[in-house]
N, C-alpha and C positions, 0 to 999 in steps of 0.2 A: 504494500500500500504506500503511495509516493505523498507527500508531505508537503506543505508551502516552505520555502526558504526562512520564512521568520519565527516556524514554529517549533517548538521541543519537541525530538521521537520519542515514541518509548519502546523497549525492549521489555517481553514477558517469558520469562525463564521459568517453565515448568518439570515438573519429573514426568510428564505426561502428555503429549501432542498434543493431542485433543483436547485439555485441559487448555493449551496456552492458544490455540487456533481457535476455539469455540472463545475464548474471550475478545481475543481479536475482532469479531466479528460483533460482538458485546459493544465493543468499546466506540467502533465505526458508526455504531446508531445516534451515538451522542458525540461523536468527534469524529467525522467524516472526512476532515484536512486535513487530519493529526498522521504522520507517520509512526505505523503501529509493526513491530517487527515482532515474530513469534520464538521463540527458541526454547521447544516441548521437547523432552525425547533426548533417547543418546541416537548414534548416527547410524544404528543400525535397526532406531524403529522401534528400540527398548524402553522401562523405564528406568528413566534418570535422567542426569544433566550431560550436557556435550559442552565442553571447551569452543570445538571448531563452531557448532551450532549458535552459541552465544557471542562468539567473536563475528561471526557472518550478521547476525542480528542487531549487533549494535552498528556495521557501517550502513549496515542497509536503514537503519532509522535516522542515522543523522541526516539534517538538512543545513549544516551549519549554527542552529542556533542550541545544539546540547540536546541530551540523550538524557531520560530517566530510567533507568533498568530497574526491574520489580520481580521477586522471584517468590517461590511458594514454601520453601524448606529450606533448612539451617545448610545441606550439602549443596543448593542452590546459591548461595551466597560465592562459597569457597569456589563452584567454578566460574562463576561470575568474575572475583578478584584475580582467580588467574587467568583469563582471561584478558582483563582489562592492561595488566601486567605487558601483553603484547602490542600494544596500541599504540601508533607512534602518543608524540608525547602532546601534539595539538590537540587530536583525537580524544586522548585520552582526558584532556585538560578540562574536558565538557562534557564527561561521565559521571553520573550522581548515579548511588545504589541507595533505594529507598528502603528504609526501616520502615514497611508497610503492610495492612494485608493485602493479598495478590490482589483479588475482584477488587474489592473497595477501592484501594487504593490506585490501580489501573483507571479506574471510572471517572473519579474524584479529579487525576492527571489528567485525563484525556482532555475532560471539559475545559481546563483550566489551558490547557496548550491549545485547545480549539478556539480559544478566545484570547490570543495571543502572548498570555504570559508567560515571563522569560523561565529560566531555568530554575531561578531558587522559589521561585513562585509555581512552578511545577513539581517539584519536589516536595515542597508546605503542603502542598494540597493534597499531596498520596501520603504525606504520613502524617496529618491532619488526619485522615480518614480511617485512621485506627481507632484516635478518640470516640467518632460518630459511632463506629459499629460496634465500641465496646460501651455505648450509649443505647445503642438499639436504634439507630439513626432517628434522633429525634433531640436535635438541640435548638431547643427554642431561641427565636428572637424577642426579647421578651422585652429590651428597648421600643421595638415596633409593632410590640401587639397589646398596647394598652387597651384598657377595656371604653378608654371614652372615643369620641369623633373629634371635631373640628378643634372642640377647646383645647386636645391636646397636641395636636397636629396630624395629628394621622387619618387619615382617610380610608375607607371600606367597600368594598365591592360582590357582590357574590354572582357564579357562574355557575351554568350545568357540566360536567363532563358526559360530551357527546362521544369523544372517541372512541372505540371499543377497547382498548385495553386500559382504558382511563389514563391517570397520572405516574403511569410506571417511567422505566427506562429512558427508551424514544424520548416521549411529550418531556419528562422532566429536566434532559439536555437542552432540548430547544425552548424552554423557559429562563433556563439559565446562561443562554449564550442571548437571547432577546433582551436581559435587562445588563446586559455588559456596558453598556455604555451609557447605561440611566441612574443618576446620581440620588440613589433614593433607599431605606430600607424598606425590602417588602419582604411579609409571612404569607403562609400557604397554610391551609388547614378546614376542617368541617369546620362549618359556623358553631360559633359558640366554645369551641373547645382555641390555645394561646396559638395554633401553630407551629412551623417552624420557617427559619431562613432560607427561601427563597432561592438563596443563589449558592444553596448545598443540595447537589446532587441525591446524594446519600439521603441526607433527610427526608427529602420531598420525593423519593421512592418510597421511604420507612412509613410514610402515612398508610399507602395503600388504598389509595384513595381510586373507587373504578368507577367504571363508565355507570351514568344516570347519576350519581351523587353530585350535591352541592358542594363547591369548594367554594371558601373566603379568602379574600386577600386585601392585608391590611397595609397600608403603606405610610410611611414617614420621609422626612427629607424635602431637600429643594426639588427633585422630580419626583414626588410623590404623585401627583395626576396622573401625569406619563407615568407611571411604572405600571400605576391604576388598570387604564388604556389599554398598557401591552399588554397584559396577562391576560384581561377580560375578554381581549380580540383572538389573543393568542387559540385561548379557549375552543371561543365559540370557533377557530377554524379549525378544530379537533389539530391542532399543536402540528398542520400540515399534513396527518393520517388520511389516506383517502378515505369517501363513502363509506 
């Protein structure tokens, strides 16, 4: 999967092919620019880790702007660092190994390199994502989900989810790369109960929020309207989902 020039790849080091290709494909739904390189499997289609697998994986992700490698097991690691060991030394100089978990942590990177941030901000984001799901993905915005309206600045909106798979995966990439550039906090959440942050991936999967349910979205901030807006629009166009 080929990558923009300004965005972080990431490499996924699995003991299992299909484990690190089936994410791949995971990750593409919510980060479709993002150069995603797999390296499952030893080289003969076994489990466990490959040197040569992992070292093919990390040039094939770079795009010049750094690589995050993410791996599933403790012996994943060790052939990741020898690995890396071969690299010239530019190459190497924009290799980050995430203390993270694989899926989460993958997901949490993707979005964040799909919305062009740089290498230590792709990195935060994959092991930031440990916290979430040793949370149970569910950390509220609780600055932006106050329970009043105007008088405390936040504004409110509720929509149906039409899509059919509701607010999972998909829809919840494409809500968080829509308020990238909108100066505002917003939560996500059934009406009535505090939400969570909006522009966490992880979270705003965690609700489980599916098609025909009411979701709320609370907003704060100088684009508080616009954030409004987007989501509400977002929404009602089933998050880009066909018919």
């Amino acid at each position: 999967m080929s990558g923009g020039a300004d965005q972080v790849g990431l490499v996924l080091v699995s003991h299992v092919a299909s484990i690190a290709d089936g994410l791949r494909a995971l990750v593409a739904q919510m980060a479709p620019d993002v150069s995603v390189a797999p390296a499952g499997g030893t080289d003969d289609a076994g489990i466990g880790t490959s040197f040569d697998l992992v070292l093919a994986a990390v040039e094939e992700a770079d795009t010049g702007a750094g690589v995050v490698v993410l791996y599933d097991l403790g012996s994943g690691l060790l052939t990741t660092e020898t690995a890396l060991e071969m690299l010239d030394d530019d190459l190497r100089s924009r290799v980050r190994i995430a203390d993270a978990p694989l899926v989460e942590g993958a997901i949490a990177a993707g979005v964040e390199a799909q919305g062009g941030g740089d290498l230590a901000a792709v990195l935060g984001a994959a092991e930031a994502a440990g916290g979430v799901a040793a949370a149970g993905g569910s950390d509220a915005a609780e600055a932006a989900a106050g329970t009043g309206g105007a008088a405390d600045g936040t504004l409110r909106a509720t929509a149906t989810l039409v899509n059919k798979v509701g607010l999972h995966a998909r829809p919840a990439g494409a809500l968080v790369r829509a308020l990238a550039d909108v100066d505002a906090d917003l939560t996500v959440g059934r009406p009535g109960d505090p939400g969570v942050n909006a522009r966490s991936v992880l979270s705003v999967i965690g609700l489980g929020l599916g098609n025909g349910e009411q979701v709320e979205y609370t907003a704060s901030g100088p684009d508080a309207e616009q954030a409004l807006d987007t989501a509400v629009e977002l929404t009602r166009q089933r998050f880009g989902d066909p018919e």
